[in-house]
N, CA, C and O of each residue as an XYZ file, in Angstrom:
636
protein
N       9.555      2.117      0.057
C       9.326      2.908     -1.130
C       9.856      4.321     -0.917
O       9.773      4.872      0.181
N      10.345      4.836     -1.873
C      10.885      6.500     -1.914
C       9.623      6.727     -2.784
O       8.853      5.935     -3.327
N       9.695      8.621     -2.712
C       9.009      9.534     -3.500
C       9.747      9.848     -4.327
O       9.200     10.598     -5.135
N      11.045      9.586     -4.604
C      11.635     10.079     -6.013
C      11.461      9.137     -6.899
O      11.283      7.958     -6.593
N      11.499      9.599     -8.129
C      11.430      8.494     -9.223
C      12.476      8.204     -9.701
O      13.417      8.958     -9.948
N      12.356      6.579     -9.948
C      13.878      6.119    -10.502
C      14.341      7.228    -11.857
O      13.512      7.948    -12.415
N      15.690      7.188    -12.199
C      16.002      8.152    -13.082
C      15.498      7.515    -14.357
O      15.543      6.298    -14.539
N      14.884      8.618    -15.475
C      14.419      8.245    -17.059
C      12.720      8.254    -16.350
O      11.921      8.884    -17.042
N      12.150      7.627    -15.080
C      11.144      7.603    -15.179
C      10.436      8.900    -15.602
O      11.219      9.833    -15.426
N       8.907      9.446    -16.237
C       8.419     10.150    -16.267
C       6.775      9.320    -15.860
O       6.437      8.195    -16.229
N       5.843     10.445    -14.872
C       4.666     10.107    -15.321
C       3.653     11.581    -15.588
O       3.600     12.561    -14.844
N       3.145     11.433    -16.466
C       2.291     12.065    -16.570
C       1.006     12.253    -15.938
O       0.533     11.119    -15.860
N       0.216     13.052    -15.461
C      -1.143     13.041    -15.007
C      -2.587     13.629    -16.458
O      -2.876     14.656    -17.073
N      -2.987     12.447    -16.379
C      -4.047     12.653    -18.108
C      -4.837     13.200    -17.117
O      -4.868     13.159    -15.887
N      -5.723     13.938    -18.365
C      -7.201     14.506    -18.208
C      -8.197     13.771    -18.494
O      -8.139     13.366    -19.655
N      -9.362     13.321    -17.747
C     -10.676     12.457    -18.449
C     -11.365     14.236    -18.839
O     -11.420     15.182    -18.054
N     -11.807     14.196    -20.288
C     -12.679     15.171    -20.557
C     -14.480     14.769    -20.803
O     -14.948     14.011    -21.653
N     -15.054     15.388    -19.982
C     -16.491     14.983    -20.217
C     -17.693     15.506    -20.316
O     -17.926     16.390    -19.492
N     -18.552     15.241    -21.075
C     -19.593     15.552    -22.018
C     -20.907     14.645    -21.580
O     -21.060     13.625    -20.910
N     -21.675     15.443    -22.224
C     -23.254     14.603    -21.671
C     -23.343     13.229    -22.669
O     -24.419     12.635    -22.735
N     -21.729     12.569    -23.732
C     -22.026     11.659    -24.368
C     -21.207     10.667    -23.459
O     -21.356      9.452    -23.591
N     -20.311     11.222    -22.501
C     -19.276     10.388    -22.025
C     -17.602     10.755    -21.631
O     -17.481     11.479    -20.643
N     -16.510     10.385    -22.209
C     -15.486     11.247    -21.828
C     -14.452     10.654    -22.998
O     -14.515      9.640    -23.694
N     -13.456     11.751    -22.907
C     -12.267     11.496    -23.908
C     -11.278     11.821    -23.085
O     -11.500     12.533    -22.106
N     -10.046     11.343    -23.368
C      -8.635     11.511    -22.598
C      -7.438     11.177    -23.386
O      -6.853     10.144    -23.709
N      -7.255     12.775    -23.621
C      -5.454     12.297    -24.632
C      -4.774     11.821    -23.424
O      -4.849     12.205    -22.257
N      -3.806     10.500    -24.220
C      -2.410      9.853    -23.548
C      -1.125     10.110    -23.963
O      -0.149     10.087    -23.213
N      -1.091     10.449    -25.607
C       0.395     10.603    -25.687
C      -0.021     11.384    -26.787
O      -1.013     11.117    -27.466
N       1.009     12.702    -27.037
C       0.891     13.532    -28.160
C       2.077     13.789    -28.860
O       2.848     14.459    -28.172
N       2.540     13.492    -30.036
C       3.811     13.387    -30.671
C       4.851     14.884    -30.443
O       6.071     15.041    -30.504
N       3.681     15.853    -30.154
C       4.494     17.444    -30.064
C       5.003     17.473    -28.397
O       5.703     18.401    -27.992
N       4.584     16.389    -27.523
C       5.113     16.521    -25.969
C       7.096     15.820    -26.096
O       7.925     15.118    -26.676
N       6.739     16.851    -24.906
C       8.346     16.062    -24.286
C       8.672     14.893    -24.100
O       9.795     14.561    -24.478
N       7.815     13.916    -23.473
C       7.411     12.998    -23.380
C       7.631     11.764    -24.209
O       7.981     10.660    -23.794
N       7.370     12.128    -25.465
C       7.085     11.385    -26.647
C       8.426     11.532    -27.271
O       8.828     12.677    -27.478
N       9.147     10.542    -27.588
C      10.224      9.902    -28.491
C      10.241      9.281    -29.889
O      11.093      9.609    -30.715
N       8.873      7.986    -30.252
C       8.762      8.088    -31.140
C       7.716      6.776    -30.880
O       7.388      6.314    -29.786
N       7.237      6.257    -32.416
C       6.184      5.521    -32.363
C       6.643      3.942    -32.991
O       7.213      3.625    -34.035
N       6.165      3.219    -31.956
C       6.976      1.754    -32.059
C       5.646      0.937    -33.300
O       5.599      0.639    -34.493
N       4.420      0.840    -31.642
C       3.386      0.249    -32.050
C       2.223      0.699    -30.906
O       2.400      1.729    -30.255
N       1.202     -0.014    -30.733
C       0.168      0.111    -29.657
C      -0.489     -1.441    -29.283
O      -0.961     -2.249    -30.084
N      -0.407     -1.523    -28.371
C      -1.385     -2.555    -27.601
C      -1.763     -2.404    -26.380
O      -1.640     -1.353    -25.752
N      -2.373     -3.701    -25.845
C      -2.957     -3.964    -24.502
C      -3.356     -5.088    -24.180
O      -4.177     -5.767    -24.797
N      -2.657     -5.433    -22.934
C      -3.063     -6.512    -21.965
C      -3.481     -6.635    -20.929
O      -3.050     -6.010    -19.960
N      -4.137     -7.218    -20.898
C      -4.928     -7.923    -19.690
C      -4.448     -8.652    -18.502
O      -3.773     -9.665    -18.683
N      -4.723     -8.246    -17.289
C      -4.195     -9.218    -16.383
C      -5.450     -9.480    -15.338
O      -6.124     -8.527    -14.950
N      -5.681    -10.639    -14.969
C      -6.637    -11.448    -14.117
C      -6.085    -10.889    -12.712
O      -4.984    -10.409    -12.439
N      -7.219    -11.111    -11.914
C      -6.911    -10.541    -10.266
C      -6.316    -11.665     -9.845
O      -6.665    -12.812    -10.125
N      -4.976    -11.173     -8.844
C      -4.473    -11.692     -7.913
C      -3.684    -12.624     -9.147
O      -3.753    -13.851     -9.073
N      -3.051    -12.069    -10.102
C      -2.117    -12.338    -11.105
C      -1.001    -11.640    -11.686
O      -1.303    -11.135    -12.767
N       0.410    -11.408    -11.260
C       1.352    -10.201    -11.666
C       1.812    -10.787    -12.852
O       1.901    -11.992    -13.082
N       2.108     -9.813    -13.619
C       2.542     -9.768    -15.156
C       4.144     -8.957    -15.130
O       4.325     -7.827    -15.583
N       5.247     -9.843    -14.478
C       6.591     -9.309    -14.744
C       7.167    -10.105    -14.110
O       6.447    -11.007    -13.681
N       8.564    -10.179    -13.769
C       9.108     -8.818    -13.816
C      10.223     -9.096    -15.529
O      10.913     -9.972    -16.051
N       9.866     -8.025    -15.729
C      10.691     -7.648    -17.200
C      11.734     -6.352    -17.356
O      12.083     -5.410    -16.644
N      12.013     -6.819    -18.622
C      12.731     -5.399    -18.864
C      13.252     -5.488    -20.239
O      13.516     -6.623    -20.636
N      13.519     -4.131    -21.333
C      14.038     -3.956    -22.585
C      15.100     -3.240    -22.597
O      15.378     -2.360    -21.781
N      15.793     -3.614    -23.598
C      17.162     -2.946    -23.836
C      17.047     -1.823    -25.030
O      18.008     -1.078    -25.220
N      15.887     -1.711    -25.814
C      15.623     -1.445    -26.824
C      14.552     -0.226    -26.360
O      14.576      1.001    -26.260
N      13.588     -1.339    -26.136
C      12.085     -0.231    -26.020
C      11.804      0.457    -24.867
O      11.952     -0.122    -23.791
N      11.273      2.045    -24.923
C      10.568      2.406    -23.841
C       8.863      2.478    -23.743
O       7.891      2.945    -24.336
N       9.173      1.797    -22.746
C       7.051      1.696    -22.451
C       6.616      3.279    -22.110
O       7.301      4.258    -21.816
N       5.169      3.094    -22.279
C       4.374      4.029    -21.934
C       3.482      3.092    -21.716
O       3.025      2.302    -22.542
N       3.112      3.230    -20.029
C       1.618      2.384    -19.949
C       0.424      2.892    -18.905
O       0.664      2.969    -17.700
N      -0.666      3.176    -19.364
C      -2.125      3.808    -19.198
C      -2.687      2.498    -18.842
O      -2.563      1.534    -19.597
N      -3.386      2.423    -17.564
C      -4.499      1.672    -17.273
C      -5.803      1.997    -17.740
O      -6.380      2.677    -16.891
N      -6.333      1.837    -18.505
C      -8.197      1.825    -19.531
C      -9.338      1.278    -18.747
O     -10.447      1.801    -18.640
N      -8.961      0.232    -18.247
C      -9.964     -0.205    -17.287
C      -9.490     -1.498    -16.206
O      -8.678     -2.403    -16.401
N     -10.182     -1.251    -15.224
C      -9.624     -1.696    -13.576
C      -8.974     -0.586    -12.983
O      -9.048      0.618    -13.230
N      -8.309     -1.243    -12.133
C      -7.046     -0.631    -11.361
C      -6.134     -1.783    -11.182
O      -6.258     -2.992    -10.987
N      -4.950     -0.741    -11.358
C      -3.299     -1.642    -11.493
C      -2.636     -1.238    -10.625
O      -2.661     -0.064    -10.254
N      -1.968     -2.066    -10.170
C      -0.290     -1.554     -9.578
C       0.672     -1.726    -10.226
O       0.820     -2.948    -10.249
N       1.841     -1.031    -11.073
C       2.219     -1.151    -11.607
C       3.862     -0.651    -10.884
O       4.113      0.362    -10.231
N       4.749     -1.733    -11.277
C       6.057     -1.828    -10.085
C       7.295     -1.805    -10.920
O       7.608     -2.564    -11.837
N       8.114     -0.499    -10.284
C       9.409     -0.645    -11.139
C      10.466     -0.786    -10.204
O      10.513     -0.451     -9.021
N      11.450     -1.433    -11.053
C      12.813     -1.487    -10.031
C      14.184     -1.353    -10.626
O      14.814     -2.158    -11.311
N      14.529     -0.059    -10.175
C      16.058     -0.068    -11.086
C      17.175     -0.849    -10.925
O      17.632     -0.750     -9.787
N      17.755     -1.558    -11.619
C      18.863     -2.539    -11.385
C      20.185     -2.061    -12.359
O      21.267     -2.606    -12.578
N      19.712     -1.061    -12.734
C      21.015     -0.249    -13.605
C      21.961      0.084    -12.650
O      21.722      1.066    -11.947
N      23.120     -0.614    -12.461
C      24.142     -0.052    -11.314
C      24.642      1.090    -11.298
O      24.955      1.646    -10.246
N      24.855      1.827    -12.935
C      25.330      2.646    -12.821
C      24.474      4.622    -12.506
O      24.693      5.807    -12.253
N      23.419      3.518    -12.817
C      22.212      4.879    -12.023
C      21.980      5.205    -11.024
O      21.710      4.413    -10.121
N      22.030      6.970    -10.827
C      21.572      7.285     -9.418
C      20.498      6.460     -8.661
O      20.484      6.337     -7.436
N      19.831      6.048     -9.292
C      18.794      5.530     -8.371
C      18.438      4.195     -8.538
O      17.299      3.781     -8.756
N      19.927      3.232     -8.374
C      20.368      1.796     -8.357
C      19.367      1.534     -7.547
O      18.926      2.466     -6.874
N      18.817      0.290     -7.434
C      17.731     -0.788     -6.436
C      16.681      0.201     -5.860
O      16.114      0.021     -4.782
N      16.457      1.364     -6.757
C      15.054      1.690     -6.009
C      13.964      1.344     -6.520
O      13.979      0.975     -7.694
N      12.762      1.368     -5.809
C      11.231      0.838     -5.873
C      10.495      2.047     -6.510
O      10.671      3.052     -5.821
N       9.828      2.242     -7.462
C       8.810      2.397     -8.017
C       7.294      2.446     -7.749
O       6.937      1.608     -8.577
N       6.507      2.734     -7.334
C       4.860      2.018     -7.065
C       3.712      2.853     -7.466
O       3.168      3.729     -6.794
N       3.437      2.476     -8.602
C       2.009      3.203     -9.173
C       0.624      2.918     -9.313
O       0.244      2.150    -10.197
N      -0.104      3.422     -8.588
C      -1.738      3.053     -8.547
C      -2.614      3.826     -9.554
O      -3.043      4.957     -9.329
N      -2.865      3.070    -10.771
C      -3.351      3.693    -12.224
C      -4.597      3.348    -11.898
O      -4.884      2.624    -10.945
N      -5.516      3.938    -12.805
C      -6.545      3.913    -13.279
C      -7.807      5.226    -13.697
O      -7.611      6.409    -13.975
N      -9.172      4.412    -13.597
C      -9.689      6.463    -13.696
C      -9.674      7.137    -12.946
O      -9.708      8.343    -13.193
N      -9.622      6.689    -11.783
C      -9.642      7.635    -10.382
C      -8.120      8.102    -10.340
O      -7.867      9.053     -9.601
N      -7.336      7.661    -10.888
C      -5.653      8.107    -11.174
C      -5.431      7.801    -12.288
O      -5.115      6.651    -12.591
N      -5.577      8.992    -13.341
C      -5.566      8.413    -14.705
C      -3.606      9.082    -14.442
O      -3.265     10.101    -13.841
N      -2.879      8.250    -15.007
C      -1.656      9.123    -15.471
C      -1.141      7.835    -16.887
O      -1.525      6.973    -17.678
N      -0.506      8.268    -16.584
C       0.624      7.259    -17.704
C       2.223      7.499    -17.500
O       2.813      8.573    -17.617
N       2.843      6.075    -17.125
C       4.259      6.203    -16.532
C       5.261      6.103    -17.753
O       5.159      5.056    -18.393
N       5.852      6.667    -18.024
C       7.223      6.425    -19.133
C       8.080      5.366    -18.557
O       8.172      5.181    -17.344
N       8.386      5.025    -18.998
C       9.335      3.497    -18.246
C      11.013      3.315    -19.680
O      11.295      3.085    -20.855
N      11.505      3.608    -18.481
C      13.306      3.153    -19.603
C      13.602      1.829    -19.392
O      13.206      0.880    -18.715
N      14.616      2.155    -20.383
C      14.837      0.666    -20.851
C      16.007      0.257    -19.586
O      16.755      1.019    -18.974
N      15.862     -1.072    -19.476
C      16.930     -1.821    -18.449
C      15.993     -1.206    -17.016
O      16.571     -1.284    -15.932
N      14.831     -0.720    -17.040
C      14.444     -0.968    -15.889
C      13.419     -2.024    -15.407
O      12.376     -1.547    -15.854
N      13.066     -3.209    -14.745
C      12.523     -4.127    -14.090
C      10.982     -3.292    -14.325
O      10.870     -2.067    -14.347
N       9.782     -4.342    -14.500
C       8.320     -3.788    -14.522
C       7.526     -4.855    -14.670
O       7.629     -5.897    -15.317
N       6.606     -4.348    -13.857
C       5.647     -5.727    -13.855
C       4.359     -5.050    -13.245
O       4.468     -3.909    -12.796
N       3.276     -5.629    -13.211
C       1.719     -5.111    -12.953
C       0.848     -5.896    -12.319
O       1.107     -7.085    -12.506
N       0.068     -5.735    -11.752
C      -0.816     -6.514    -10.539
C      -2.700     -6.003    -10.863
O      -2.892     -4.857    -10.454
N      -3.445     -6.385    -11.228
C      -4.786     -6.075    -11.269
C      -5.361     -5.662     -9.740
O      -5.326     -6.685     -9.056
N      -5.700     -4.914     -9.231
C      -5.882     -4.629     -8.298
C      -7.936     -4.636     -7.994
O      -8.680     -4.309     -8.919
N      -8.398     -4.981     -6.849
C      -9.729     -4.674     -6.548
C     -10.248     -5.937     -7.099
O     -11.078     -5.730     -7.985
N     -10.050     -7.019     -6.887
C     -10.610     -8.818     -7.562
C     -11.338     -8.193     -9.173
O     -12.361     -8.715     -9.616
N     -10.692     -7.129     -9.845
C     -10.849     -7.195    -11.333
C      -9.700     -7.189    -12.269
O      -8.529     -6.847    -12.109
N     -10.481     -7.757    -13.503
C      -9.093     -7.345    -14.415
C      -8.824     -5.903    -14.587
O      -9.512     -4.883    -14.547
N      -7.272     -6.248    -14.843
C      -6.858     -4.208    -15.240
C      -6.517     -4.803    -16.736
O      -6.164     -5.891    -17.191
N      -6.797     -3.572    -17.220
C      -6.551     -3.723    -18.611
C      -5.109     -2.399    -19.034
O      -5.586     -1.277    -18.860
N      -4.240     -2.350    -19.304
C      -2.793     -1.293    -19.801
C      -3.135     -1.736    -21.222
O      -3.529     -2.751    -21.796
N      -2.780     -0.438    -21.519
C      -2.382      0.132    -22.890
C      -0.933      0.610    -22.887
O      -0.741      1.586    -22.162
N       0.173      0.114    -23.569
C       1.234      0.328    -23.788
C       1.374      1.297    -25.391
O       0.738      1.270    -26.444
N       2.256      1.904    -25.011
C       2.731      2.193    -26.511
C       4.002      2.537    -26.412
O       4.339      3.625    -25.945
N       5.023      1.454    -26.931
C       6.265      1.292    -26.798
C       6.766      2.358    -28.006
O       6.058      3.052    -28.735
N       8.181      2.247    -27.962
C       8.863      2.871    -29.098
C       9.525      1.809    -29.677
O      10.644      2.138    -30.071
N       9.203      0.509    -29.895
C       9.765     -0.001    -31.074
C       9.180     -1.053    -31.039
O       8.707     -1.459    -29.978
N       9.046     -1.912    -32.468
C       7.611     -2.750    -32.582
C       8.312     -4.137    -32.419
O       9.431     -4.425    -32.842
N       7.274     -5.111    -31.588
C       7.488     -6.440    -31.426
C       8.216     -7.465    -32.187
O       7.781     -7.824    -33.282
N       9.845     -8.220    -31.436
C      10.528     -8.239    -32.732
C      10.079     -9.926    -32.580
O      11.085    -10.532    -32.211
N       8.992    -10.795    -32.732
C       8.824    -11.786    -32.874
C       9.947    -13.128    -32.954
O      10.003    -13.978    -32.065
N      10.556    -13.138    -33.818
C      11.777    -14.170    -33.315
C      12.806    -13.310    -32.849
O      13.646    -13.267    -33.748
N      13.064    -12.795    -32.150
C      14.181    -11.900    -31.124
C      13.515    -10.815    -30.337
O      13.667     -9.594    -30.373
N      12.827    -11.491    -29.700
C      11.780    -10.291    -28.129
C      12.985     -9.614    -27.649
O      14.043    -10.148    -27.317
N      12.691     -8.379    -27.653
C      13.205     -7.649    -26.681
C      12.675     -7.752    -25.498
O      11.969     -6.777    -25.246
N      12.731     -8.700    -24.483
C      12.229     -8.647    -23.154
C      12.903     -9.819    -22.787
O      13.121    -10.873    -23.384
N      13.267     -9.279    -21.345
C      14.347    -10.180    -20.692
C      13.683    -10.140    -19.369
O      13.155     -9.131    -18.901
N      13.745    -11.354    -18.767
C      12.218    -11.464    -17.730
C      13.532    -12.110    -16.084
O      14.637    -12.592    -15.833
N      12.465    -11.683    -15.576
C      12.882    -12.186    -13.878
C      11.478    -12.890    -13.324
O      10.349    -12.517    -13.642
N      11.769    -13.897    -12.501
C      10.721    -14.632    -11.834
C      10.206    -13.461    -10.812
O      11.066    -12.792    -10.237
N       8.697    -13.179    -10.555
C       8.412    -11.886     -9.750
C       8.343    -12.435     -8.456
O       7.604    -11.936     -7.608
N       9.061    -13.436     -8.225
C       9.135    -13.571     -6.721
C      10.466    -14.192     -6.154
O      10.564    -14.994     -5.225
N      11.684    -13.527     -7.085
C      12.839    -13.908     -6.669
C      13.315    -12.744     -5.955
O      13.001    -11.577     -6.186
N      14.054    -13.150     -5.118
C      14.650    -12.715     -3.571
C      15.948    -11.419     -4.831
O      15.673    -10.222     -4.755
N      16.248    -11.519     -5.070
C      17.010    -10.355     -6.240
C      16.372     -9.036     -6.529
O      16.985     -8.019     -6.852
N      15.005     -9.160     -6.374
C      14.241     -7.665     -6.443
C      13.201     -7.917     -5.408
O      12.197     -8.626     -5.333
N      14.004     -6.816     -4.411
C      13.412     -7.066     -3.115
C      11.549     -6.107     -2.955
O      11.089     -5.144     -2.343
N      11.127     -7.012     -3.804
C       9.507     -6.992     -3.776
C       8.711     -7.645     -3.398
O       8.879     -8.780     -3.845
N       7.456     -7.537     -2.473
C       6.605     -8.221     -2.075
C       5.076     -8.037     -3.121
O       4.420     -7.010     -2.949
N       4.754     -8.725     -3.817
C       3.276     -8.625     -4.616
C       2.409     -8.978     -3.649
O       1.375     -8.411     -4.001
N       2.090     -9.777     -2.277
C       1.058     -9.591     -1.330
C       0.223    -11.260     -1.667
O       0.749    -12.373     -1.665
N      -0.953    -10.952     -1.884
C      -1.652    -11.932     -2.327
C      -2.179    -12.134     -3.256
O      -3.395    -12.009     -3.399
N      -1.192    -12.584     -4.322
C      -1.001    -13.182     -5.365
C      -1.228    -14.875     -5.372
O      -1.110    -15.604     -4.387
N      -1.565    -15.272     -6.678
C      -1.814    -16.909     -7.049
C      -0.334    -16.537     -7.756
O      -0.106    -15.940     -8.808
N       0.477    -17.056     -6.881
C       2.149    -17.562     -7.350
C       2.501    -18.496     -8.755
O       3.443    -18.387     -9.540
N       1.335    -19.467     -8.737
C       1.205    -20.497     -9.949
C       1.171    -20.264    -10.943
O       1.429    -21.056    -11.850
N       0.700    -18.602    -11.130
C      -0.073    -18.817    -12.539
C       0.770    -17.101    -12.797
O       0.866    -16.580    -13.908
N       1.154    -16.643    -11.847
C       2.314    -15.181    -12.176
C       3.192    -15.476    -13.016
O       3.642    -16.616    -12.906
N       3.618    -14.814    -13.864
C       4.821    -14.834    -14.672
C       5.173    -13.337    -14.991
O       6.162    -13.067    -15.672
C-alpha cells in the first residue's frame, strides 16, 4: 500500500456533532469542492466476511460514507494512462473514522464488512441507476489482475 492517493481520489474527514439527544454529521454539501452534482442516494449492506466488488463506472462518481459497522473499502487504479496506474487504495470507515471517499470513474472498488458485522455505505453517486444499461463493469475480487488480497473472506458468496 502507498500513502498517496490514486489520482481524482478525494476523502474527506466528517464531523459527528453531539447533543444530549444524540449526534448529526453533514456528508456532502452542494457549495463544497467536493460536490459535482446530484445523481441519486442509497445504501448497501454487506454481511461479514463478504466483499462487494470489484467494480467500476465510466459515467458515475461515488461518494461512499460508512453509517453503521466498519468497512474496508479498496481501490485500484487500472487507468494506464494515470499517474497512479496499479496503485492500492485502503480505507477503514466508520464512526470511529467517519470520512467519506470520492471515488472516479474507471477506478476498481469494492468493500469488506469488517469486525463479524454488517457495514452498512451510503453512496451518493452523480448519476442515477440506468436499469437496462448499468453503468458498472465488474471484476471477480479474487482475480490475480488486481493484485489484492481480501484475507478471510467466504469466496462463495463474494461478488
Amino acid at each position: 500500500m502507498s500513502d498517496s492517493l490514486i489520482e481524482g481520489v478525494k476523502v474527506k474527514t466528517l464531523k459527528a456533532i453531539p447533543d444530549e439527544r444524540g449526534k448529526l454529521m453533514e456528508i456532502l454539501r452542494s457549495d463544497e469542492p467536493m460536490f459535482e452534482k446530484f445523481g441519486q442516494v442509497y445504501v448497501t449492506v454487506c454481511k461479514p466476511r463478504v466483499v462487494k466488488g470489484w467494480h467500476y463506472h465510466k459515467l458515475q462518481v461515488d461518494h461512499f460514507v460508512c453509517l453503521q459497522g466498519k468497512a474496508k473499502v479498496v481501490l485500484y487504479d487500472a487507468r494506464e494512462s494515470s499517474r497512479t496506474y496499479k496503485l492500492i487504495n485502503e480505507f477503514i470507515m466508520g464512526w470511529e473514522n467517519p470520512i467519506m471517499v470520492k471515488i472516479p470513474t474507471f477506478v476498481y472498488h469494492g468493500f469488506a464488512a469488517l469486525e463479524g458485522n454488517e457495514a452498512m455505505i451510503l453512496n451518493l453517486p452523480t448519476e442515477v441507476y440506468r436499469y437496462r444499461d448499468p453503468d458498472e463493469f465488474r471484476a471477480d475480487p479474487f482475480s490475480s489482475e488486481i493484485p489484492y488480497d481480501w484475507g478471510d473472506v467466504d469466496r462463495a458468496v463474494s461478488c
